[in-house]
ZAMI-63694 format. One record per atom (N, C-alpha, C): residue number from 1; x, y, z. Coordinates in steps of 0.2 Angstrom, whole numbers, m for minus. Layout:
N
NUM/X/Y/Z .
...
// end
This chain:
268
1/m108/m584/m91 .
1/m108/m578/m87 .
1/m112/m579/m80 .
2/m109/m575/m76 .
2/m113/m576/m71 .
2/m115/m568/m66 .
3/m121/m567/m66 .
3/m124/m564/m63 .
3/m122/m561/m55 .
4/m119/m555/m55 .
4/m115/m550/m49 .
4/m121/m545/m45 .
5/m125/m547/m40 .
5/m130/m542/m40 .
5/m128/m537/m38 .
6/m135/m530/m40 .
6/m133/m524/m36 .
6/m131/m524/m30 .
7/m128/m519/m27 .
7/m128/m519/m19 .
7/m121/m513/m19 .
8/m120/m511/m13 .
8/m114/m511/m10 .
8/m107/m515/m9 .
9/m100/m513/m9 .
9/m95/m518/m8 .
9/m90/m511/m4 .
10/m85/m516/m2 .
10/m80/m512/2 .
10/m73/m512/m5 .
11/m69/m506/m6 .
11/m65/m507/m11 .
11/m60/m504/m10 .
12/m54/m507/m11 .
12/m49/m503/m8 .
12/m45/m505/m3 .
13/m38/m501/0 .
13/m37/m503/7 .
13/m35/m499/12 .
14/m35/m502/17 .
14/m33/m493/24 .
14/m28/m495/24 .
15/m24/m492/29 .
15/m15/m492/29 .
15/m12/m499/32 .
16/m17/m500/38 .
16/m14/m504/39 .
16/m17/m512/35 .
17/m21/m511/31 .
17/m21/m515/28 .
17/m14/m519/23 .
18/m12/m512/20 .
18/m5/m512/15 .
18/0/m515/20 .
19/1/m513/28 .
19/4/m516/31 .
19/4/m525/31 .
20/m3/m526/31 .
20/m2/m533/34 .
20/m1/m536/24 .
21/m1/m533/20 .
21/m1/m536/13 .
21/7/m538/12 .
22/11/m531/14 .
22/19/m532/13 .
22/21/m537/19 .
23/20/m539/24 .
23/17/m545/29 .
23/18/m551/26 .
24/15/m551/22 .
24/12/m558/19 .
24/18/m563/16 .
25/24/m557/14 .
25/29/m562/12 .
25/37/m561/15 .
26/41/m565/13 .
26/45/m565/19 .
26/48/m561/16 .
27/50/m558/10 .
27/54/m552/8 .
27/50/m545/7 .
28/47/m548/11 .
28/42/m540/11 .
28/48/m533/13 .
29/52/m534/18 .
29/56/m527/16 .
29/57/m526/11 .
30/55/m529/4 .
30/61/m524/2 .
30/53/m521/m3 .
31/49/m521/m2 .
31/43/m516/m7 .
31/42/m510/m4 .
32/45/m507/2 .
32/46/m501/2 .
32/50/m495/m3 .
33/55/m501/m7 .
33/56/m496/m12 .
33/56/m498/m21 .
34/50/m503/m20 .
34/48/m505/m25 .
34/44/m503/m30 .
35/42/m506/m35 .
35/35/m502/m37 .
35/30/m503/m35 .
36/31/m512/m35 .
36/24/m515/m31 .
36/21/m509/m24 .
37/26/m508/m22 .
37/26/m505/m15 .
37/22/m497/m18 .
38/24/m495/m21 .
38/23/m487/m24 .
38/15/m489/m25 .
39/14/m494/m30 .
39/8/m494/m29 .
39/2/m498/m25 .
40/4/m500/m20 .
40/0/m502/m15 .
40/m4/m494/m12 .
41/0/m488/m10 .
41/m3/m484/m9 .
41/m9/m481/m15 .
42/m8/m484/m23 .
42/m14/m482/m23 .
42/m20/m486/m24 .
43/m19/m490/m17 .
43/m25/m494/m15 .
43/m31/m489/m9 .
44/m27/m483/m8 .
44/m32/m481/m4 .
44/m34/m471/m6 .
45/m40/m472/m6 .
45/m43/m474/2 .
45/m47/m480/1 .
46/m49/m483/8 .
46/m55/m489/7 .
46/m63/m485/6 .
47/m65/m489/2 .
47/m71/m486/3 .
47/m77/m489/0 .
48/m84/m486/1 .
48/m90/m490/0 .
48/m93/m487/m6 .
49/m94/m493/m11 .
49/m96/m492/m17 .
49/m102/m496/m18 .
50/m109/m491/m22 .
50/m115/m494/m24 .
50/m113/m497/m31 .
51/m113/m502/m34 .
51/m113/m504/m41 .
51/m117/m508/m41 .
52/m120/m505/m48 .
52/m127/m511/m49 .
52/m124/m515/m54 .
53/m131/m519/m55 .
53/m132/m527/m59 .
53/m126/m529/m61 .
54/m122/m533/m65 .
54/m118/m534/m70 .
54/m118/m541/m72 .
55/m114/m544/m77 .
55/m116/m548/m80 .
55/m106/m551/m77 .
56/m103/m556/m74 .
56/m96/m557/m78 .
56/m96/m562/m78 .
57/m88/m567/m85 .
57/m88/m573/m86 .
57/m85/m576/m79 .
58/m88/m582/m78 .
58/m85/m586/m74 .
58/m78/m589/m77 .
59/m77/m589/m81 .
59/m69/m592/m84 .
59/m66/m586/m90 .
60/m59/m585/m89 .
60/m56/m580/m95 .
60/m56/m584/m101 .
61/m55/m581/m107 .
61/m55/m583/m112 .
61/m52/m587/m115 .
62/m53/m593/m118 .
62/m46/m602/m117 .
62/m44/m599/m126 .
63/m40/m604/m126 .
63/m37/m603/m133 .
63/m41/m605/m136 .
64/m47/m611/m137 .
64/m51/m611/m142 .
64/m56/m607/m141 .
65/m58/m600/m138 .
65/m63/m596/m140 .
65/m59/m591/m144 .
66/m52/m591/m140 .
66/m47/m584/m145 .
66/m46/m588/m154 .
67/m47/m592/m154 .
67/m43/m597/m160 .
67/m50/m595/m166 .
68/m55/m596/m163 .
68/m62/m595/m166 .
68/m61/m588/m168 .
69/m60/m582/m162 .
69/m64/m576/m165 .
69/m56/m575/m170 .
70/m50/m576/m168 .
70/m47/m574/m175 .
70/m45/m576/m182 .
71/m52/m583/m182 .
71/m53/m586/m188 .
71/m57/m582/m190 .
72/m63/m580/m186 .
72/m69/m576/m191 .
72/m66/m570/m194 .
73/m64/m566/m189 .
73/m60/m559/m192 .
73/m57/m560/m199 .
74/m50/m564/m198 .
74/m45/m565/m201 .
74/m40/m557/m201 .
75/m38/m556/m195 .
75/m35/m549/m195 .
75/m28/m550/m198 .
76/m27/m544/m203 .
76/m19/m544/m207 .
76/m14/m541/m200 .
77/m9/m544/m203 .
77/m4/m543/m198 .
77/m3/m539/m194 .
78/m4/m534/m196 .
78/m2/m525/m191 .
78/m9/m526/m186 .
79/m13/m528/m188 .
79/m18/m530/m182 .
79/m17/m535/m180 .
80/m16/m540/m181 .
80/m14/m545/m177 .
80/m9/m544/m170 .
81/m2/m540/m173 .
81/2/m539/m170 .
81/0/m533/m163 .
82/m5/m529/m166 .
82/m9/m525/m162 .
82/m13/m529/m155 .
83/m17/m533/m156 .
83/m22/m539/m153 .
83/m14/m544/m149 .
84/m11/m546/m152 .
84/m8/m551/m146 .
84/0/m551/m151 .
85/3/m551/m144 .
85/10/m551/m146 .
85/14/m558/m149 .
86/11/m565/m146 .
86/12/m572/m148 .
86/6/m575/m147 .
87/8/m579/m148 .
87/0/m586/m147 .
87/4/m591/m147 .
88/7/m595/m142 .
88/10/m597/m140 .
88/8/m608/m142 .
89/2/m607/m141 .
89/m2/m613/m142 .
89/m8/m613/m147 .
90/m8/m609/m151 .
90/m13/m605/m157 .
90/m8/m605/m165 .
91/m8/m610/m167 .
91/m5/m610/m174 .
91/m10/m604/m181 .
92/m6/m602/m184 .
92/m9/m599/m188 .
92/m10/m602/m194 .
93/m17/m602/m200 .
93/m17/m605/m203 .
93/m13/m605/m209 .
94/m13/m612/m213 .
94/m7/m613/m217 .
94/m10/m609/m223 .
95/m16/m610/m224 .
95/m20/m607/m231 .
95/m24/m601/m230 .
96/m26/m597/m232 .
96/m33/m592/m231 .
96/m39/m596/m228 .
97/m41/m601/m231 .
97/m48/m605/m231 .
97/m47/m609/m224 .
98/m42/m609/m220 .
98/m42/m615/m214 .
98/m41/m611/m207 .
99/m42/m614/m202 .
99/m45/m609/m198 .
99/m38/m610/m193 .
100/m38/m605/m189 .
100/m32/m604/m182 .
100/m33/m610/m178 .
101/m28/m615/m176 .
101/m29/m622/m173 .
101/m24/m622/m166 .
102/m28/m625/m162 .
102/m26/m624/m155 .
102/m22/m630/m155 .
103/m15/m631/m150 .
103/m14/m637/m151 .
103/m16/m641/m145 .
104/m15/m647/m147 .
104/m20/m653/m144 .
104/m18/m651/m136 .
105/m23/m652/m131 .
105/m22/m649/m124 .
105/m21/m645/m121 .
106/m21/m640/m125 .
106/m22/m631/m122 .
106/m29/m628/m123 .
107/m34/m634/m127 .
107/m39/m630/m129 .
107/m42/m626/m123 .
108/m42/m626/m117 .
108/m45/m623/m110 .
108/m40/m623/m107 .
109/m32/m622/m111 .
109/m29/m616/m106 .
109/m32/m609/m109 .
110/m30/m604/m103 .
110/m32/m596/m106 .
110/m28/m593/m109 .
111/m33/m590/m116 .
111/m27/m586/m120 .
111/m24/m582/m116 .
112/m17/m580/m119 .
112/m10/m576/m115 .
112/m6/m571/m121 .
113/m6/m566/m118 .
113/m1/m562/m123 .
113/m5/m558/m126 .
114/m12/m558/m122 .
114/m15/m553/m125 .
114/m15/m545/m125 .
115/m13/m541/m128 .
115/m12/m534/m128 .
115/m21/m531/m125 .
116/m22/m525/m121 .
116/m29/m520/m122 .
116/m33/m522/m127 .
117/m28/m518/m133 .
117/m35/m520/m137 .
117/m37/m525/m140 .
118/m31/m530/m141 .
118/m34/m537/m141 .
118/m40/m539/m138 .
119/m38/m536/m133 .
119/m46/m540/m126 .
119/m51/m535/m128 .
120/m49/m530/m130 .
120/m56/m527/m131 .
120/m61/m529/m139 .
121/m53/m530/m143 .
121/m60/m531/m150 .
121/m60/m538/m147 .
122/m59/m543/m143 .
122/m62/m548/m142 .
122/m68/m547/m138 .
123/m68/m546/m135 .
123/m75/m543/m130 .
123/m81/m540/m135 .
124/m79/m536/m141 .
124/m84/m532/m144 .
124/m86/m538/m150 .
125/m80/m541/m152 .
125/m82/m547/m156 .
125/m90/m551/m154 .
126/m88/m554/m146 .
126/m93/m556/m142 .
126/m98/m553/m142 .
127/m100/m545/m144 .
127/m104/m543/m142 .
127/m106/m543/m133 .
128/m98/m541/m130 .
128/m98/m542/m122 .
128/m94/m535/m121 .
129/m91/m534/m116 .
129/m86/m529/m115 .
129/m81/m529/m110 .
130/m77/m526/m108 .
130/m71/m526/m103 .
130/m75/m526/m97 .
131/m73/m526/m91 .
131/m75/m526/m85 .
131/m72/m516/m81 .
132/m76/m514/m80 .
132/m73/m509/m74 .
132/m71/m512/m70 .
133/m62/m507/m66 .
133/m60/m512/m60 .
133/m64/m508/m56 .
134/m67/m509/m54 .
134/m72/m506/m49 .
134/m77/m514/m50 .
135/m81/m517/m56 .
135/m83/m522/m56 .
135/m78/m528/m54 .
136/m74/m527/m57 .
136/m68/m532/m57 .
136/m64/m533/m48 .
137/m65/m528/m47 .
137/m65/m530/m37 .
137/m70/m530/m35 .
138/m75/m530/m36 .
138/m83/m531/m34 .
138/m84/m539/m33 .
139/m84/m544/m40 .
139/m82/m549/m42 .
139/m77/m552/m38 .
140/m71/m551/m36 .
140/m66/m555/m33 .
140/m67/m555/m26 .
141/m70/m549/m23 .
141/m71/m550/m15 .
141/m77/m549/m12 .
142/m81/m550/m15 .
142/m87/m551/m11 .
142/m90/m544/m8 .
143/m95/m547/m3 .
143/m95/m538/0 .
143/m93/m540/9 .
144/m89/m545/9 .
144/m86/m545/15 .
144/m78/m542/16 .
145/m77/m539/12 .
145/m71/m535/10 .
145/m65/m540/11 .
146/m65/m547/9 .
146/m59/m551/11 .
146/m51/m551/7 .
147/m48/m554/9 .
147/m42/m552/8 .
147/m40/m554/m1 .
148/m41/m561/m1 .
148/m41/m565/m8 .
148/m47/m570/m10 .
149/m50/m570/m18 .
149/m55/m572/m17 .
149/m58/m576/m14 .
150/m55/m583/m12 .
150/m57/m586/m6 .
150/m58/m585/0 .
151/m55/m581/3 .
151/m54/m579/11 .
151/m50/m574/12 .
152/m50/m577/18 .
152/m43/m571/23 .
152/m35/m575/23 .
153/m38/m578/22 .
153/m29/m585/24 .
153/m27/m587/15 .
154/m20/m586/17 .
154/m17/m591/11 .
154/m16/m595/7 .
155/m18/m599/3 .
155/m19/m605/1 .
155/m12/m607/m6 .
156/m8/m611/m5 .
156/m2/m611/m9 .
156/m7/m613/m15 .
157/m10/m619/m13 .
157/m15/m624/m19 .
157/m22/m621/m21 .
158/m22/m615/m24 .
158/m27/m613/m23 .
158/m29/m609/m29 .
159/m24/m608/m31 .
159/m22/m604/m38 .
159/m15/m606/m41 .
160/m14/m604/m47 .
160/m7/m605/m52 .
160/m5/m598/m52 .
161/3/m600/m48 .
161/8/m593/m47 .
161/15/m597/m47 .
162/18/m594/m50 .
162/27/m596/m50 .
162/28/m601/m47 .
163/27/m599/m38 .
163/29/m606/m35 .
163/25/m614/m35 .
164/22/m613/m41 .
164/16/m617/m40 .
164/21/m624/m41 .
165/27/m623/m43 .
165/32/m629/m45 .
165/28/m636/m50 .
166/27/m631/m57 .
166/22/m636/m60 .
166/25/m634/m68 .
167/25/m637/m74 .
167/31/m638/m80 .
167/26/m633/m84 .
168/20/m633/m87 .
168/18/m627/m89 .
168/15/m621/m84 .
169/17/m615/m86 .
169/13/m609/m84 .
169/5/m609/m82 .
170/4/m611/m86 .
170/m3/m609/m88 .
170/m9/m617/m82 .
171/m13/m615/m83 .
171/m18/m620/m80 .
171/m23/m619/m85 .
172/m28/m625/m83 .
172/m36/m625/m88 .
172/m39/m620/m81 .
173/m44/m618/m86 .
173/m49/m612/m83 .
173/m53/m613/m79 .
174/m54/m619/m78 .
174/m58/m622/m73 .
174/m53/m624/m68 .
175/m49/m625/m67 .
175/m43/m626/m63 .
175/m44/m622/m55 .
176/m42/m626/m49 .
176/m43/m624/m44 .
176/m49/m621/m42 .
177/m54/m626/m41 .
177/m62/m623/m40 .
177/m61/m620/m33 .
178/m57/m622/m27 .
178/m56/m620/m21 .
178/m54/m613/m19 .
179/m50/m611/m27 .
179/m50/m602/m27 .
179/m55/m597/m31 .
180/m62/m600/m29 .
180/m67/m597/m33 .
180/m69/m589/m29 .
181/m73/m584/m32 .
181/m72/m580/m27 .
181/m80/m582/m24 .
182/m81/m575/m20 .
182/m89/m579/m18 .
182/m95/m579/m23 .
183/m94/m574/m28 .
183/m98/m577/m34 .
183/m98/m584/m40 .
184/m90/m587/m37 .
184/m91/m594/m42 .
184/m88/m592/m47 .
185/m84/m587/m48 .
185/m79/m583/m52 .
185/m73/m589/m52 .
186/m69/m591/m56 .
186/m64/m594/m57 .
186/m58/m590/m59 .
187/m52/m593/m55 .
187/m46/m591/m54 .
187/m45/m581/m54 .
188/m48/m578/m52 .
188/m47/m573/m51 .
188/m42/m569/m49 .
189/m36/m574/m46 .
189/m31/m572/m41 .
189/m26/m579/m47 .
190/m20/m577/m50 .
190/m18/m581/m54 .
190/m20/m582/m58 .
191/m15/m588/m63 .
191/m13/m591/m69 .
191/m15/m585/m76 .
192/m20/m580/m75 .
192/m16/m575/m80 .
192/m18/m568/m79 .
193/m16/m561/m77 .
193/m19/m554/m77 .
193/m23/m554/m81 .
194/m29/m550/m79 .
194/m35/m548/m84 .
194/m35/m541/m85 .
195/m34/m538/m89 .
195/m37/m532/m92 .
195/m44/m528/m89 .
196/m44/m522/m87 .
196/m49/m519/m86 .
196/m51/m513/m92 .
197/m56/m510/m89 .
197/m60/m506/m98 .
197/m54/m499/m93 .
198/m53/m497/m89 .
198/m50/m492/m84 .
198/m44/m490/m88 .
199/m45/m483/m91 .
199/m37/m480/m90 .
199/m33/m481/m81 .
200/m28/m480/m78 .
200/m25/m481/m74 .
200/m22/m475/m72 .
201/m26/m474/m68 .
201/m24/m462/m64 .
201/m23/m468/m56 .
202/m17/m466/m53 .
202/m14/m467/m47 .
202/m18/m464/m41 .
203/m22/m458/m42 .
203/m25/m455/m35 .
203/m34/m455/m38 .
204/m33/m462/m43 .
204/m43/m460/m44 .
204/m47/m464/m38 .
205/m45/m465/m34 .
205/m50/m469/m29 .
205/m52/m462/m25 .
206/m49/m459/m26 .
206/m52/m452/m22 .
206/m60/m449/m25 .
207/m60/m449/m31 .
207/m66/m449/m35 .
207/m71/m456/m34 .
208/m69/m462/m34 .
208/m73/m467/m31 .
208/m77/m467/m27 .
209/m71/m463/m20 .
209/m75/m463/m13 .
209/m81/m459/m12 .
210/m81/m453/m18 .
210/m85/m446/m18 .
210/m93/m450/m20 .
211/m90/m457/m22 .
211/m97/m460/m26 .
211/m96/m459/m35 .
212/m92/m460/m36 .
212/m91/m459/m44 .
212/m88/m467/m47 .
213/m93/m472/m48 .
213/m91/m477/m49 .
213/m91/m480/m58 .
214/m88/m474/m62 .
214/m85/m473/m68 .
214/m77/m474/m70 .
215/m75/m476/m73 .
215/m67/m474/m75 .
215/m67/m469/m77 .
216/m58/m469/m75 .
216/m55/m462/m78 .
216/m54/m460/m86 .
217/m56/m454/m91 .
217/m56/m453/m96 .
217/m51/m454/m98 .
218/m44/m454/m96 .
218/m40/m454/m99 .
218/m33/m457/m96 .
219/m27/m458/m98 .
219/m21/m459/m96 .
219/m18/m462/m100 .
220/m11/m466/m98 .
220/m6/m469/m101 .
220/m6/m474/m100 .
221/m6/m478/m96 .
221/m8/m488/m96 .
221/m15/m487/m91 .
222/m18/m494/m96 .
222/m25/m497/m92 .
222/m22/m501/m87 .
223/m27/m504/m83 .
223/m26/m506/m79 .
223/m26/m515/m80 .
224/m23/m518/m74 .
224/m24/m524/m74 .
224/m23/m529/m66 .
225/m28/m532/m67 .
225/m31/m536/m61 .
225/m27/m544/m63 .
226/m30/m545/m54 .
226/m28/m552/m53 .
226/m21/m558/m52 .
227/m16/m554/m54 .
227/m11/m557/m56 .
227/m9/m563/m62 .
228/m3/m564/m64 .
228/m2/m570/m68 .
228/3/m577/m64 .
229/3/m581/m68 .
229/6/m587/m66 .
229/14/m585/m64 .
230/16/m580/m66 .
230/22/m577/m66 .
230/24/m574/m62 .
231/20/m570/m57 .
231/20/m568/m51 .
231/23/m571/m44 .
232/26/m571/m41 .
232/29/m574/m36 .
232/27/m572/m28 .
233/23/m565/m28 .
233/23/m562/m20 .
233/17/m564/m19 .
234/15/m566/m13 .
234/7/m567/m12 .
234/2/m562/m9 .
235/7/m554/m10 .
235/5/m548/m9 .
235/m1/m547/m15 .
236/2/m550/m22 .
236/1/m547/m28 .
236/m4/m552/m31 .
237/m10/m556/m26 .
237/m13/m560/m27 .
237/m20/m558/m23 .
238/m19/m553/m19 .
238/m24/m550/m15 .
238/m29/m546/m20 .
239/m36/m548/m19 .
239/m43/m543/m22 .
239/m41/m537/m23 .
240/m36/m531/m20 .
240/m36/m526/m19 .
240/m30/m523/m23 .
241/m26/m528/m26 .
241/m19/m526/m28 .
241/m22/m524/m37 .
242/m17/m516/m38 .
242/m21/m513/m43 .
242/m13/m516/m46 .
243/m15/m515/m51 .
243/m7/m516/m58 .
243/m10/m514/m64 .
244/m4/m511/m69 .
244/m6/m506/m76 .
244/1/m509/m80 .
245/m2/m506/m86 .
245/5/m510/m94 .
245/0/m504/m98 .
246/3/m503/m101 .
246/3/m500/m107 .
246/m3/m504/m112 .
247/m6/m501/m114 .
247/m12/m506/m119 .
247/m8/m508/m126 .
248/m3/m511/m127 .
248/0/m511/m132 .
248/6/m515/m130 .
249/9/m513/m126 .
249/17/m516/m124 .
249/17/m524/m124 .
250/21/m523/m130 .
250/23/m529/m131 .
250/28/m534/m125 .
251/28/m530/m121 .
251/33/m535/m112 .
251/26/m537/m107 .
252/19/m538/m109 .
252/15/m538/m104 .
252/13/m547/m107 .
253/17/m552/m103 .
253/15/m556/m103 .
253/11/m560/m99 .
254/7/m566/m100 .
254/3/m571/m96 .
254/m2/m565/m96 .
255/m5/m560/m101 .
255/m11/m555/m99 .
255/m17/m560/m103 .
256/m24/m561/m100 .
256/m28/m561/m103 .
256/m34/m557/m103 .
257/m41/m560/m104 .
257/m47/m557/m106 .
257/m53/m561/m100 .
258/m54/m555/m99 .
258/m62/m558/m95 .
258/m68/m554/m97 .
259/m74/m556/m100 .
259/m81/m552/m101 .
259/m84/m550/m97 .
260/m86/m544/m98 .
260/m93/m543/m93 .
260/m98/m539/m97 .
261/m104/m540/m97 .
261/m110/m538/m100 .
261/m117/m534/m93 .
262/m119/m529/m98 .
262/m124/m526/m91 .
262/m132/m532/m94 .
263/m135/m531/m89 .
263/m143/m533/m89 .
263/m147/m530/m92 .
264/m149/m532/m97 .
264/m153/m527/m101 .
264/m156/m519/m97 .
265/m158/m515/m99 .
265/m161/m510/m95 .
265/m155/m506/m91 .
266/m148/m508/m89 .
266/m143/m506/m84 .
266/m139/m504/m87 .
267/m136/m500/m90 .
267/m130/m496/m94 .
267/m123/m496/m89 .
268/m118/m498/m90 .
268/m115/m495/m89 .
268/m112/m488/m84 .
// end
């Protein structure tokens, strides 16, 4: 885990921000009538948030931590199916007595396919929790308001995305120290969507900017950060770009889990 101090940060984006994002790629016409594009507006307004202490993991969860926590549970089916859609590289065991086995070489890729509540009872398992996307863009961009976790510029090699022209999906966790954010957060932007604690309301940044640095009680998909390996526009790789799935839906691929924990005495 690594230690996010209190302060201020900039969150969010102004208009002409969304301009220069649909910019960034060369088929940018066409998200004016996309969804990507529908939700680029609910990146604004930009605005200035106090958030204190927080604890987040430097790396998302590899298959040998997910392998582990679904050996101690041992969750029956209907919870299983609940928790994660496949396990792609996570064998189930042959017997009751033997434990969930990673296959050789994925142990530090990040688990994938993980559904909300799978991340969430893995996070409560740890005795950690989901991140606010309010921490969760805290964490990727700094308090210099930048564009992507490492900067303002580009970087093709910098992260795992579609065009990374590479035979698996996935990378180790450690992968691409060059796209760290400024807290030393790894892959932040790419190789797989994280899950936030956040229902997902379209117009809640307006409640943000009033100074309400809580989620919303309610809605219909959580949110998700970061992008996945899967992702192809270098719009949807920016600190600021919001994405949502149903905490359940089984079509949210390449999603994982990232913790965050408060400082003793710092609640939530």
């Amino acid at each position: 885990m690594r230690l996010i101090p209190a302060g201020e940060f900039t969150m969010g984006s102004t208009q002409r921000d969304i301009e220069t994002a649909r910019a960034l790629d060369k088929d940018g016409e066409v998200f004016p009538l996309s969804h990507e594009s529908y939700a680029l507006a609910h990146e604004t307004p930009q605005f200035e948030l106090f958030v204190p202490v927080y604890y987040l993991s430097v790396f998302t969860v590899t298959n040998e931590q997910f392998a582990r926590f679904l050996t101690e549970l041992r969750p029956g089916r209907a919870t299983l199916e609940l928790w994660v859609y496949s396990t792609p590289h996570i064998a189930k065991p042959e017997h009751e007595s033997k434990p969930y086995r990673v296959e050789p070489g994925f142990e530090w890729h990040p688990a994938v396919h993980v559904t909300w509540f799978g991340a969430e009872a893995y996070c409560r398992w740890a005795k950690l929790r989901l991140p606010t996307e309010v921490e969760w863009e805290k964490a990727a961009r700094g308090t210099d308001a930048r564009l992507f976790p490492w900067g303002d510029e580009w970087h093709d090699d910098f992260l795992r995305w579609r065009r990374s022209e590479r035979g698996e999906p996935t990378a180790e966790v450690d992968a691409y120290p060059e796209g760290r954010s400024p807290y030393g957060i790894f892959q932040m932007a790419g190789n797989v969507a994280e899950w936030c604690e956040d229902w997902y309301q379209p117009r809640f940044y307006d409640e943000h900017a009033m100074g309400n640095r809580y989620p919303p009680h309610s809605g219909d998909e959580r949110v998700l950060r970061g992008g996945s390996c899967l992702k192809r526009h270098k719009l949807e790789f920016r600190c600021a770009m919001r994405m949502a799935s149903s905490p359940i839906s089984i079509w949210t691929a390449f999603t994982g889990i990232r913790c965050a924990c408060d400082l003793p005495g710092f609640a939530l």
